[in-house]
N, C-alpha and C positions, 0 to 999 in steps of 0.2 A: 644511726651510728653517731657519735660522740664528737666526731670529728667533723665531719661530713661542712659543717660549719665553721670551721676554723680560722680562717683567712678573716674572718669580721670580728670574731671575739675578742676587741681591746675595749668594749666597754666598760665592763667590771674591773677594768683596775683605771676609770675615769674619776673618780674620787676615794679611792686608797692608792698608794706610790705603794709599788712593789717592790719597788729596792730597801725598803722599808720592815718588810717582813720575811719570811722565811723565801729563801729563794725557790723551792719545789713549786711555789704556786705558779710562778712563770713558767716551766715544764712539764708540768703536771699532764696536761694533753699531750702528750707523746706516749707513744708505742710505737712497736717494730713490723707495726703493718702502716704506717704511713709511708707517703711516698715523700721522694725531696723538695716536690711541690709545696708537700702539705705542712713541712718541718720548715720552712723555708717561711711560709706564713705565720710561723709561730714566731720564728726570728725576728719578722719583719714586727712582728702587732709588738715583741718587748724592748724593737727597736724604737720604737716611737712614742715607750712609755718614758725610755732612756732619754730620749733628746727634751722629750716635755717638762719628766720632773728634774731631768740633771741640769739641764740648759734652758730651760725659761721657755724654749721656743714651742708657740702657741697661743702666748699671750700676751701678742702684739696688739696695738690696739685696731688695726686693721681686722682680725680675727673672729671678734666675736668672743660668744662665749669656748673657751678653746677646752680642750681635752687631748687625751692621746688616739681615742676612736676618731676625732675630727681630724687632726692632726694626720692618722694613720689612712685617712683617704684621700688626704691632701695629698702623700706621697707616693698612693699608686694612682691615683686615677687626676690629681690636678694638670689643669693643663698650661695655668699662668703661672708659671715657673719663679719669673724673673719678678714675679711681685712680691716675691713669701722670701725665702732665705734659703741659702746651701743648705744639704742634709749631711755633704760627706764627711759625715764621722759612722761610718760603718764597720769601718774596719778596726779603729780604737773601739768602738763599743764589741766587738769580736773579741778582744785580746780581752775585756774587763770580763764578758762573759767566762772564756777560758779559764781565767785567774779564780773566779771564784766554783766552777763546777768540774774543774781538772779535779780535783781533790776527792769530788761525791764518786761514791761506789753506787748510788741507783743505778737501777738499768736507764731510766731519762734521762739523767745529765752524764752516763756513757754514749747513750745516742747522740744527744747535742753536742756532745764534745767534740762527737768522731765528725758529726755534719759540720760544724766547723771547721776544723780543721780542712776537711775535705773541700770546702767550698769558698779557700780564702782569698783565690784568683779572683775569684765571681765577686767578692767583694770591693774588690781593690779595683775593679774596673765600674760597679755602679759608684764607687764613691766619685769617679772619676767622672761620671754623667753626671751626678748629682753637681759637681764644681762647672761641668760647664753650661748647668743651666737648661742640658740640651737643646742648642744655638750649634749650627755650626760653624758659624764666627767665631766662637771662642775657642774652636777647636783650629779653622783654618785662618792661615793669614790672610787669603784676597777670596773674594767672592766668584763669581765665574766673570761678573761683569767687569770686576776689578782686572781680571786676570786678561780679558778681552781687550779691551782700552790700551793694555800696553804694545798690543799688536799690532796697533792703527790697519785693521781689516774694514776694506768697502764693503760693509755691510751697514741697511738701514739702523739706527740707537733700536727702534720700536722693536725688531725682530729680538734684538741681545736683552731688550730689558723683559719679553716674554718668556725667553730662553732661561734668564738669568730667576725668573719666578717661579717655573715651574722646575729647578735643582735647589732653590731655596726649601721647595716643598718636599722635594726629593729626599735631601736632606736630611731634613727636620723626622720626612716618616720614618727610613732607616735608624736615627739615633734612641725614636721613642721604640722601634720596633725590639732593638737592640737593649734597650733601659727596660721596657715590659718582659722580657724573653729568660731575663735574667732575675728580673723582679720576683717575676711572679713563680716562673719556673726550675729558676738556676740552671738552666741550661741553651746555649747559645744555638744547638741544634735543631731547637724548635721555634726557630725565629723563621717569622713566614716570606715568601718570596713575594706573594698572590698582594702582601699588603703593601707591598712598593714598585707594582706593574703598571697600577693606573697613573700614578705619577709618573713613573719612569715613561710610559707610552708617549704624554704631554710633552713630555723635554724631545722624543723621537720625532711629536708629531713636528715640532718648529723647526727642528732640522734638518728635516724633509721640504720643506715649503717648496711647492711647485712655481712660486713667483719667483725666485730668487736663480740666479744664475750658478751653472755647473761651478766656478772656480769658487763661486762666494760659497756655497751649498757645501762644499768640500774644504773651503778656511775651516769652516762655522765648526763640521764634523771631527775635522782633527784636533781641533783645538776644546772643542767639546770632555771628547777622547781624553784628552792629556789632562782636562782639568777633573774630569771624575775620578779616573785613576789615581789620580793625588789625592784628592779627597781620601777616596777609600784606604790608601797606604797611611795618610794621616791619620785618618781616623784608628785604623786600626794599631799605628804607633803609639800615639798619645793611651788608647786607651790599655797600652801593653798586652793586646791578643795577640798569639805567636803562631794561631793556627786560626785562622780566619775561618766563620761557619759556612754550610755549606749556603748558606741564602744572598752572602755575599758575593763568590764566586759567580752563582744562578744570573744576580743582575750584572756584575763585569761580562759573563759571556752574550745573554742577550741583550744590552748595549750594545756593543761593539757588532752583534752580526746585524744590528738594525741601522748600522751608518755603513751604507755600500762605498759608499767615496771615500770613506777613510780610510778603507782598507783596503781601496782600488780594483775590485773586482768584482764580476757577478759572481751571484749566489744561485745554489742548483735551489730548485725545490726542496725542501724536507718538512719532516710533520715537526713545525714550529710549537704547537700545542706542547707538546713531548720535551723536544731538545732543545736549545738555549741560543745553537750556533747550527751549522751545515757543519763545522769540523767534531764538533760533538756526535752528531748524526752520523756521521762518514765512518768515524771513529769504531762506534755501537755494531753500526751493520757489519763492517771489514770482520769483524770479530764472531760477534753472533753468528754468521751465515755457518761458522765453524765446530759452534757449541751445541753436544748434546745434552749436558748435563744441568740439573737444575740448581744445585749449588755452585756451577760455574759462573753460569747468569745471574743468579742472584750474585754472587759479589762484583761483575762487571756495572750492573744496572746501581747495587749502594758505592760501588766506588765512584763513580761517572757524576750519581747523583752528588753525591759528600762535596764533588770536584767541581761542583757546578754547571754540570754539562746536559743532565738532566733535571728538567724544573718540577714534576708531578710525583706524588707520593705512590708507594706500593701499589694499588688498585687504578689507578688511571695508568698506570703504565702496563702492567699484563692485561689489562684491556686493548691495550694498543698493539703490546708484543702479540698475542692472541690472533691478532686480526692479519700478523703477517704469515709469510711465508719462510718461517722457521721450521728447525729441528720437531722443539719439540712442544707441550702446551704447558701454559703456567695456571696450573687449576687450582693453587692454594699461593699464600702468599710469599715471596720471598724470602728466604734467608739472610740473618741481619748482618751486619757487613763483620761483626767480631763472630759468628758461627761460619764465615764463608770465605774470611780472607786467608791467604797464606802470603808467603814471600816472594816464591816462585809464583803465585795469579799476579802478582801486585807491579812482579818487574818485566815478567812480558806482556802485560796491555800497557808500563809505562815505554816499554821498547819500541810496542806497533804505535803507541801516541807518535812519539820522536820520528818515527820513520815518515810518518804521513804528517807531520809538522802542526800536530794538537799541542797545543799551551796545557800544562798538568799544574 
C-alpha cells in the first residue's frame, strides 16, 4: 500500500522546497481511504518542510546537517525540547495551507481542506504545547513544593521533595501524552491512561507512607488533592480543551479514591482493575443489576468509561462483566457510545449518579 509509510516520507522534499513548485506534490498521497491518523502525518511531514524552508529553523548550528526529515522527527519524537525552539506556528501554517488549496477542485486538496478545517481545535492546542515547551511550569504558576511551603505543614522537606518529583513526572507524562495523542492521532480520545498509572502510583505511594503520622498523612493528601486538581483545570484552561478526554477524568478519579484521608472514609472492596473509584463501581452495579439489554450496557459501560469512571477498554471489561452475576452475557463487543446513546439513557444514569452522590 502506498501509504502504509506515510508518517516518514519527508525525505524527498530534503533538497527540493516544495513551496516551490506545484502544490499537488504536497498532497499527492491522499485518498479517501485514509484515516485522520494518516492525513494528519501528511500535514505534519509539510508542516516541517514549512518551518525549514520558510523559517530557517533546522539550521541552527547546534543541528547538524538539518533537513525537514530531521527536523520532522525532532518534532514527534524529540524529547529536549527546551534545547531546539518553539514550533507553534501550526495553526498560521493551517490558514497558508487553506488559502492556497480552498480554490483546487482535486478530490486531494477537497480532502485536506475539509481535514483542516475539521481539525483546527487540534491545532491550536498542540500549538499551545509546542509554546510551552511541554514543562509544566510554563503552564502552572507553583510547583506542588511551591504550593506546599506556603502551608508551613509538619512534614519532613525529604517526604515533599519526593512527592513534589514524582508529579513533576506526573506531569510532564500527561502533557507528552497529550502532545502525542494529538500529534500523531488528532484525537484526544486515544490518549492512554495505563501511560500515567505508573507515575501516578509513585505520587500515591509517598502519600501513603506508613512512617508518617494520620494528621501529617492527611495534610500531605488534601493538599496533594487540591494541587492536582488545579493542575488538571490549568492545564486544560490554557490549553483551551472544553471537554476534557476521557483519560483525564480515569486519572482525577483513581487519585482521589487512592488518598482515603482525604476523603475521610473507608472504602468497600471493588474490582480496582475495572473502576477508577468505589463511587464508580457502586454507580455501574446499582444500574446494571437492572439491565437486560445489550445496547443499554454498552452505552452505560462507553458513558462511565468517556467519564472516567471506568479505566479498561471494550475486551477487559466484558471479561469482567462476563464473570459477574448479571442479566445477561456480553459475547461480542460493545456498542459505540454514538450507536448507544439517547437523551433519555444519558439523564437517568445522570439522575441515579446525583442520587447516590457520583461526581459526572
Amino acid at each position: 500500500m502506498k501509504n502504509e509509510n506515510i508518517e516518514y516520507e519527508s525525505n524527498r522534499f530534503d533538497t527540493i522546497n516544495p513551496f516551490l513548485i506545484s502544490g499537488i506534490y504536497r498532497i499527492e498521497d491522499l485518498d479517501l481511504t485514509l484515516t485522520d491518523a494518516q492525513i494528519m502525518a501528511v500535514f505534519v511531514r509539510n508542516f516541517s518542510c514549512y518551518l525549514y524552508y520558510h523559517y530557517d529553523i533546522g539550521h541552527a548550528p547546534y543541528d547538524g546537517d538539518g533537513s525537514p526529515s530531521i527536523l520532522l522527527h525532532k518534532i514527534k519524537f524529540g524529547k529536549n525540547y527546551n534545547k531546539f525552539f518553539s514550533y507553534n506556528k501550526l495553526e498560521e501554517f493551517a490558514e497558508a495551507e487553506l488559502f492556497q488549496f480552498t480554490i483546487e477542485k482535486l478530490p486531494e486538496a477537497m480532502l485536506y481542506v475539509h481535514f483542516i478545517k475539521t481539525h483546527k481545535a487540534c491545532f491550536k492546542t498542540i500549538d499551545r504545547l509546542f509554546a510551552s515547551n511541554l514543562h509544566f511550569e510554563n503552564i502552572m504558576d507553583s510547583s506542588y513544593r511551591g504550593y506546599i511551603q506556603t502551608l508551613n505543614l509538619s512534614v519532613h522537606n525529604l517526604e515533599i521533595i519526593e512527592i513534589d518529583e514524582a508529579f513533576n513526572l506526573l506531569a510532564s507524562i500527561i502533557l507528552k501524552e497529550v502532545y502525542s495523542s494529538l500529534l500523531f492521532e488528532s484525537d484526544f480520545n486515544l490518549c492512554n491512561f495505563q501511560a500515567t498509572k505508573e507515575a501516578l502510583d509513585t505520587v500515591i505511594f509517598h502519600l501513603n507512607n506508613r512512617l508518617l503520622f494520620e494528621d501529617q498523612k492527611r495534610q500531605l493528601q488534601v493538599s496533594a488533592l487540591l494541587w492536582f486538581a488545579q493542575f488538571i483545570d490549568t492545564l486544560c484552561f490554557e490549553l483551551k480543551i472544553e471537554e476534557p478526554p476521557a483519560f483525564v477524568h480515569q486519572i482525577k478519579n483513581y487519585f482521589s479514591s487512592k488518598l482515603p484521608l482525604a476523603g475521610l472514609q473507608d472504602t468497600p472492596d471493588y474490582p480496582q482493575v475495572i473502576f477508577a473509584s468505589y463511587q464508580g463501581y457502586h454507580l455501574f452495579d446499582t444500574l446494571a443489576k437492572g439491565l437486560s439489554t445489550k445496547v443499554v450496557i454498552s452505552f452505560l459501560y462507553r458513558f462511565l468509561y468517556e467519564k472516567g469512571h471506568i479505566l479498561v477498554k471494550d475486551t477487559p471489561f466484558r471479561a469482567w462483566y462476563n464473570a459477574q452475576d448479571y442479566a445477561i452475557q456480553l459475547t461480542t463487543a460493545t456498542e459505540t457510545l454514538k450507536n448507544s446513546k439517547s437523551v433519555d439513557r444519558e439523564q437517568f444514569v445522570v439522575i441515579v449518579a446525583d442520587l447516590l452522590g457520583v461526581e459526572m
